[in-house]
Backbone as XML, in Angstrom:
<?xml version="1.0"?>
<chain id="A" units="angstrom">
  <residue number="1" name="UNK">
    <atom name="N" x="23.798" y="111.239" z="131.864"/>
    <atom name="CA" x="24.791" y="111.442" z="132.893"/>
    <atom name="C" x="24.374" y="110.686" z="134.157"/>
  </residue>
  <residue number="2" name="UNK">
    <atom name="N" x="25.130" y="109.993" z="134.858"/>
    <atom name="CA" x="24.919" y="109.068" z="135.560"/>
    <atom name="C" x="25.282" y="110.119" z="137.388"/>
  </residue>
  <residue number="3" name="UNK">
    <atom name="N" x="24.176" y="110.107" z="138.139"/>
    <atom name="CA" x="24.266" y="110.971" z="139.413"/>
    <atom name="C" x="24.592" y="109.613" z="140.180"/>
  </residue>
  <residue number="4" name="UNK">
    <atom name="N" x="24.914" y="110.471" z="141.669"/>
    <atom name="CA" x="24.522" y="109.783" z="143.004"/>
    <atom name="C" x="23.571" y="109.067" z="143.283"/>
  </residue>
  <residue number="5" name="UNK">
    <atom name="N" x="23.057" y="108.219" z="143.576"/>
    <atom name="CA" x="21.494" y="107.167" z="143.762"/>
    <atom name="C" x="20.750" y="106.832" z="142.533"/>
  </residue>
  <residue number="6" name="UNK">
    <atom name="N" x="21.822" y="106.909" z="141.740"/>
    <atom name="CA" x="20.438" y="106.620" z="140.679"/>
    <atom name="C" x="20.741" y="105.082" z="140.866"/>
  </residue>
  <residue number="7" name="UNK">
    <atom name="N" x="19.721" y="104.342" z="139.911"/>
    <atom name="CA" x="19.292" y="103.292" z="139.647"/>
    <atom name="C" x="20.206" y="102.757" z="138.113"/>
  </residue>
  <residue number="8" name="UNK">
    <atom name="N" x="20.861" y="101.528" z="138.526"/>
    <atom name="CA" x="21.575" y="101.505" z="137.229"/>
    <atom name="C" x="21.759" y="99.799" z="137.054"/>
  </residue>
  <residue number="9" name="UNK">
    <atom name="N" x="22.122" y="99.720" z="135.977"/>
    <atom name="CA" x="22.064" y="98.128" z="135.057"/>
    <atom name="C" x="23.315" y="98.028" z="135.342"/>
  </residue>
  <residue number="10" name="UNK">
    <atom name="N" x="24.308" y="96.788" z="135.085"/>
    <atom name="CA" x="25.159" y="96.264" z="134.452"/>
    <atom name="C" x="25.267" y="95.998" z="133.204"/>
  </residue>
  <residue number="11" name="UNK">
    <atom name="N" x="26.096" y="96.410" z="132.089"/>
    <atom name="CA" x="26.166" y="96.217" z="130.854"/>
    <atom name="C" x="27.014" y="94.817" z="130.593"/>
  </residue>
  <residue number="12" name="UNK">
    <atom name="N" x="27.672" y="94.487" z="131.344"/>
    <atom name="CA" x="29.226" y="93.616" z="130.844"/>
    <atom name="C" x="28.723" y="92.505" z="132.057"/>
  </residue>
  <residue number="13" name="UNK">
    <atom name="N" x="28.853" y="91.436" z="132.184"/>
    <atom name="CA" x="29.236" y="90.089" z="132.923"/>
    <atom name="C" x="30.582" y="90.621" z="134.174"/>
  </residue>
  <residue number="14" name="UNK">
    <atom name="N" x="30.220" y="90.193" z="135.389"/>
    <atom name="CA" x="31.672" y="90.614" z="135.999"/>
    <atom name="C" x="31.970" y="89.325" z="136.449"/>
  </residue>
  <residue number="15" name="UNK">
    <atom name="N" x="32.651" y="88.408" z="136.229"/>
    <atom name="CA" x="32.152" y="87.122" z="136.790"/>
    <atom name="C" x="33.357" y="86.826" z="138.404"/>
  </residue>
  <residue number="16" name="UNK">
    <atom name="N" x="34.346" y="87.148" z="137.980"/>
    <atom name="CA" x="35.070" y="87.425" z="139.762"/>
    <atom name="C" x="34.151" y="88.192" z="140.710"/>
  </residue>
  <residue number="17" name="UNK">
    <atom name="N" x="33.354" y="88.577" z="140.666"/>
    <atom name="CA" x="32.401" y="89.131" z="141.639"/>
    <atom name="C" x="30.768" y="88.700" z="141.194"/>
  </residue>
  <residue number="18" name="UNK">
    <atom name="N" x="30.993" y="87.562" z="140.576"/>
    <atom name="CA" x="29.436" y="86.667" z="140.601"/>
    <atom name="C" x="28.433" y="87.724" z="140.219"/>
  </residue>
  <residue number="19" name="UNK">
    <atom name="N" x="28.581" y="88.379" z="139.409"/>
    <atom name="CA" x="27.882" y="89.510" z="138.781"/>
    <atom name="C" x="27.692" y="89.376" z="137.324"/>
  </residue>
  <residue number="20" name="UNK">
    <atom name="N" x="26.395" y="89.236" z="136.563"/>
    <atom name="CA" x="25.896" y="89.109" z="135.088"/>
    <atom name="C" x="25.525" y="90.507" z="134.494"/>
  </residue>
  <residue number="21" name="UNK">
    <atom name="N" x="25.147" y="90.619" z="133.479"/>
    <atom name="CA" x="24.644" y="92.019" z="132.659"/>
    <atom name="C" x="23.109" y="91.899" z="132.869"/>
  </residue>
  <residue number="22" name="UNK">
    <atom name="N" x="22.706" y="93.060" z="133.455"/>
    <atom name="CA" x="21.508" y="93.372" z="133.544"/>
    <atom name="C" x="21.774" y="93.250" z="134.923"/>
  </residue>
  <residue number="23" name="UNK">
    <atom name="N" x="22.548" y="92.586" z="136.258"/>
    <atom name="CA" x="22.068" y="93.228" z="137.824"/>
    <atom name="C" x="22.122" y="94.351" z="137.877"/>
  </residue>
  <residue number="24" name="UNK">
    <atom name="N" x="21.076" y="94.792" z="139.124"/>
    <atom name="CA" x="20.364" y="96.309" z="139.273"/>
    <atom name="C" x="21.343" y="96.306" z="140.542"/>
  </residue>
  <residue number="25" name="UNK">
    <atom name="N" x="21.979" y="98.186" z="140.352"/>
    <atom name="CA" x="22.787" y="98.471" z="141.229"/>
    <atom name="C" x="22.272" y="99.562" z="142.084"/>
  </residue>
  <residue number="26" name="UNK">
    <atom name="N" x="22.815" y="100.670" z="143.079"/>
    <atom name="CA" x="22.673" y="101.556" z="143.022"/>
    <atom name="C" x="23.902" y="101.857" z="143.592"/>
  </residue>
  <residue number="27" name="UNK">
    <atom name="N" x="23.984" y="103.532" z="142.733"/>
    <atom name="CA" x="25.293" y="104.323" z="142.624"/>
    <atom name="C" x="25.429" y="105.351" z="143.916"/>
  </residue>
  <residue number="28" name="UNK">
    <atom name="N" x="26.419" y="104.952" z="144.272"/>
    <atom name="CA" x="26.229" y="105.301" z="146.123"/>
    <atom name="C" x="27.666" y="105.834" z="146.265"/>
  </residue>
  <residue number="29" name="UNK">
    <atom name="N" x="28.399" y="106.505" z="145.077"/>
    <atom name="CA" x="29.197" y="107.564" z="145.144"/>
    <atom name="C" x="30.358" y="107.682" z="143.825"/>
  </residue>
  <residue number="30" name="UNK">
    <atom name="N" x="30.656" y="109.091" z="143.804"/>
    <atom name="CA" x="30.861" y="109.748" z="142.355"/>
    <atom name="C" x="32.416" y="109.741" z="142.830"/>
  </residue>
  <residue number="31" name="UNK">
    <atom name="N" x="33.075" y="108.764" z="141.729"/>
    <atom name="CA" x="34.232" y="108.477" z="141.806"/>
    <atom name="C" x="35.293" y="109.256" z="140.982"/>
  </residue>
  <residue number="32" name="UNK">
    <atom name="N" x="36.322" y="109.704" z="140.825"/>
    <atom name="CA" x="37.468" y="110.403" z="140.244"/>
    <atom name="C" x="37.371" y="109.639" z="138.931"/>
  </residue>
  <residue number="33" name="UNK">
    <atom name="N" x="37.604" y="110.493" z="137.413"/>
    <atom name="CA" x="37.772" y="109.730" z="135.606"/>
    <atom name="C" x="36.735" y="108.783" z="135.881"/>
  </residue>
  <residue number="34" name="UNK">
    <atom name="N" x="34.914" y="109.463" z="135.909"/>
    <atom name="CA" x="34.107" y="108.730" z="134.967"/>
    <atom name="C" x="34.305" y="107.135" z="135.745"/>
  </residue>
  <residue number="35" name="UNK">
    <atom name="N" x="34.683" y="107.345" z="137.358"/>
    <atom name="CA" x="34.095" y="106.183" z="138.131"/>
    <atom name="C" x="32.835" y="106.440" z="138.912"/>
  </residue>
  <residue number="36" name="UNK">
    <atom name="N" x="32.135" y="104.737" z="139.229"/>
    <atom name="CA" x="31.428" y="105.177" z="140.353"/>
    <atom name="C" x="31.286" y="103.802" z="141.112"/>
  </residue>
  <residue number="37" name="UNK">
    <atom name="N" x="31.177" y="104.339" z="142.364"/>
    <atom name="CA" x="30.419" y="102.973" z="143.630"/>
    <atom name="C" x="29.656" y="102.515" z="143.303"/>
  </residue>
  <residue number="38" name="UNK">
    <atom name="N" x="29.147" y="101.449" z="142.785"/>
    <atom name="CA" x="28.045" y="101.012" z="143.000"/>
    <atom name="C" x="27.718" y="99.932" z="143.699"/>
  </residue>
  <residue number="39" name="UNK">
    <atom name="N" x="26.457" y="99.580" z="144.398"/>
    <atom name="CA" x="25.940" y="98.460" z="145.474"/>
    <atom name="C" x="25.187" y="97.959" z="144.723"/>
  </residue>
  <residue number="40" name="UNK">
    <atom name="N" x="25.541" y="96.533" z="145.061"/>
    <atom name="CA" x="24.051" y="95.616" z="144.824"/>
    <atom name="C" x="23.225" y="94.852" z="146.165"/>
  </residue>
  <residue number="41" name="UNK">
    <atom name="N" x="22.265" y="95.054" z="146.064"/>
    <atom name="CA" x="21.666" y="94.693" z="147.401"/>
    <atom name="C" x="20.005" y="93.224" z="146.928"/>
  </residue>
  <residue number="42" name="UNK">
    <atom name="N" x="20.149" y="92.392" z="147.684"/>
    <atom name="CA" x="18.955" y="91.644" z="147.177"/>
    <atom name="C" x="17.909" y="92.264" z="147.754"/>
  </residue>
  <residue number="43" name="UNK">
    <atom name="N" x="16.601" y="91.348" z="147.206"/>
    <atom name="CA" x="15.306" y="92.270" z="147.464"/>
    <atom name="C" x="15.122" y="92.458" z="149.058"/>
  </residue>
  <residue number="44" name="UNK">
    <atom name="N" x="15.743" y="91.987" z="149.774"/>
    <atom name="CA" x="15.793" y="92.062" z="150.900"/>
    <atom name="C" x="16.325" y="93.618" z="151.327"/>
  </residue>
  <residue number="45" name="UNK">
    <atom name="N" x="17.165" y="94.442" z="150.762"/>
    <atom name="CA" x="18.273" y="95.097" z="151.117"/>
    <atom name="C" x="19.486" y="95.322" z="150.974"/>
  </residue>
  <residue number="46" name="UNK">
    <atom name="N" x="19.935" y="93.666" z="151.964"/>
    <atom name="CA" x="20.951" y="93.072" z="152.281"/>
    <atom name="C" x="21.996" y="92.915" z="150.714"/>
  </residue>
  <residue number="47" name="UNK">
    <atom name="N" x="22.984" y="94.128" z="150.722"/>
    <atom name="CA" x="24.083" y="94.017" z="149.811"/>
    <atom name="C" x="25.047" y="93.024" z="150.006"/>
  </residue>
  <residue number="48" name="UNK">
    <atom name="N" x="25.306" y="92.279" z="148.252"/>
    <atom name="CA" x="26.124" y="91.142" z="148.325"/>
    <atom name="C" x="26.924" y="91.831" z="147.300"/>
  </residue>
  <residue number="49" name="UNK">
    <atom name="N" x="27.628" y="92.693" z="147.125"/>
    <atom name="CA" x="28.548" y="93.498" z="145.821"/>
    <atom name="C" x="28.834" y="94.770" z="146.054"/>
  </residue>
  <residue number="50" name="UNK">
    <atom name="N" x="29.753" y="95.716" z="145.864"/>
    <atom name="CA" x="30.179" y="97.154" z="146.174"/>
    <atom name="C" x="31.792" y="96.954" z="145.201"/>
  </residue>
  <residue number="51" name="UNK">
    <atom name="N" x="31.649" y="97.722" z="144.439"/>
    <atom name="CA" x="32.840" y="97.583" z="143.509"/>
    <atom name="C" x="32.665" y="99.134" z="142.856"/>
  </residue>
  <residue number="52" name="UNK">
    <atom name="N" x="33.891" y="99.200" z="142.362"/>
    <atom name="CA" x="33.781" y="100.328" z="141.519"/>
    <atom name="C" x="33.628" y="100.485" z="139.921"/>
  </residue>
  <residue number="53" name="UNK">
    <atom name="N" x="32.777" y="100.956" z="139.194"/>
    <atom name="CA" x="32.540" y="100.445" z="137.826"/>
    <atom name="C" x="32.786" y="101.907" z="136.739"/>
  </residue>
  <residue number="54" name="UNK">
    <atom name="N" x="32.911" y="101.993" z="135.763"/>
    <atom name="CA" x="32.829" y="103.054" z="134.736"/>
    <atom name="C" x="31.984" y="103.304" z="134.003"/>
  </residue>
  <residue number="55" name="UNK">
    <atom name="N" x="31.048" y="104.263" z="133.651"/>
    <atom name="CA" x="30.073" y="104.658" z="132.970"/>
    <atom name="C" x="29.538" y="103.485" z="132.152"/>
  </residue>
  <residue number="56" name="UNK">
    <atom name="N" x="30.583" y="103.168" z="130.784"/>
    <atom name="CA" x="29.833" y="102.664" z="129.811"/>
    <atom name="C" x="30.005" y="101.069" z="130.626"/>
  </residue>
  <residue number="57" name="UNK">
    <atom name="N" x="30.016" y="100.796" z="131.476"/>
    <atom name="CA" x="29.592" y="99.597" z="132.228"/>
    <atom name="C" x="28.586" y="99.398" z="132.973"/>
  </residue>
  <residue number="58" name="UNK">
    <atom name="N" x="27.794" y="100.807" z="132.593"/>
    <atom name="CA" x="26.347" y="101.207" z="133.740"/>
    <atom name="C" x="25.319" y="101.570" z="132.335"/>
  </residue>
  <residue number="59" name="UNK">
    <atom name="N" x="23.981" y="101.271" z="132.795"/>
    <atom name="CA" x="23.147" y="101.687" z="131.699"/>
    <atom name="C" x="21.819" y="102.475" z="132.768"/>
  </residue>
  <residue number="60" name="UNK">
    <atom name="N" x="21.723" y="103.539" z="132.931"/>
    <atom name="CA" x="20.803" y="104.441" z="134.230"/>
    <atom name="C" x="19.738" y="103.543" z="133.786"/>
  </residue>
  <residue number="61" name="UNK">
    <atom name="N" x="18.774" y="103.384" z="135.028"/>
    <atom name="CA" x="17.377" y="102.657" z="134.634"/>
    <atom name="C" x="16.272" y="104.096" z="135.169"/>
  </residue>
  <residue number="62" name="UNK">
    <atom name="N" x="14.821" y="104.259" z="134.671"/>
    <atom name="CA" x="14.180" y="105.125" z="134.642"/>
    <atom name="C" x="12.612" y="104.616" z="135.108"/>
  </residue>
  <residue number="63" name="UNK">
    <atom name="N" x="12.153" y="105.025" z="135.922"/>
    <atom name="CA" x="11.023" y="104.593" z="136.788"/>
    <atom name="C" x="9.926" y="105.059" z="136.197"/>
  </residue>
  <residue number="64" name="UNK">
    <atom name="N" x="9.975" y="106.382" z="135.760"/>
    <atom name="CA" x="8.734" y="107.423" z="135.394"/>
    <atom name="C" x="8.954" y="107.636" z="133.899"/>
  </residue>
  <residue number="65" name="UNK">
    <atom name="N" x="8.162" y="108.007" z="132.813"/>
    <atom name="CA" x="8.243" y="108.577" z="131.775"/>
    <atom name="C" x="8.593" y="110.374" z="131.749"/>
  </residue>
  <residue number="66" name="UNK">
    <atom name="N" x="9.493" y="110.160" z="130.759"/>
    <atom name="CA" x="9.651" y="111.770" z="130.836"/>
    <atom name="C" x="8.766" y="112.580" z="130.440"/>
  </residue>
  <residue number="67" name="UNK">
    <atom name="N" x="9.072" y="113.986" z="131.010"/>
    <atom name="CA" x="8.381" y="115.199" z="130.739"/>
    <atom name="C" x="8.175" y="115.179" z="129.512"/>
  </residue>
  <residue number="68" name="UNK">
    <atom name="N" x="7.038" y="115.850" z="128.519"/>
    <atom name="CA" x="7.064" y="115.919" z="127.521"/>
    <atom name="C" x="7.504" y="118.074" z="127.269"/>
  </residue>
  <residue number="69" name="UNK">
    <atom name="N" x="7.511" y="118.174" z="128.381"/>
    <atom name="CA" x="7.972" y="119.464" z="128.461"/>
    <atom name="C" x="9.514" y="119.645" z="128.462"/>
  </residue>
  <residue number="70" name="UNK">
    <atom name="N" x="10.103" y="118.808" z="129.211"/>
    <atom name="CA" x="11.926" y="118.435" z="128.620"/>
    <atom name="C" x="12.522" y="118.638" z="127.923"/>
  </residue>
</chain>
């Protein structure tokens, strides 16, 4: 399930918005039917993208290994 701030992939090419599969987004608000905001920002910060995308167009990315208690 995809939250608020998480960390997320591109699955699909967006190419009207100069966007490939695999840019790293973050989800910066929970949109109405399984939408969401997401930003892309370079390593700088500085966001060049804010569009609205649908789940199976997001793949969550994961920093830490999970609990084995989970």
């Amino acid at each position: 399930m995809i939250k608020l701030l998480d960390t997320v992939a591109l699955l699909d090419d967006i190419p009207d918005k100069n966007l490939r599969r695999g840019q790293v987004g973050t989800v910066v608000e929970i949109l109405k039917e399984d939408g969401f905001e997401v930003e892309f920002s370079d390593n700088a910060g500085k966001p060049y993208a804010m569009l609205p995308l649908k789940s199976h167009q997001l793949m969550v990315l994961y920093h830490e290994p999970l609990d084995a208690a989970s």
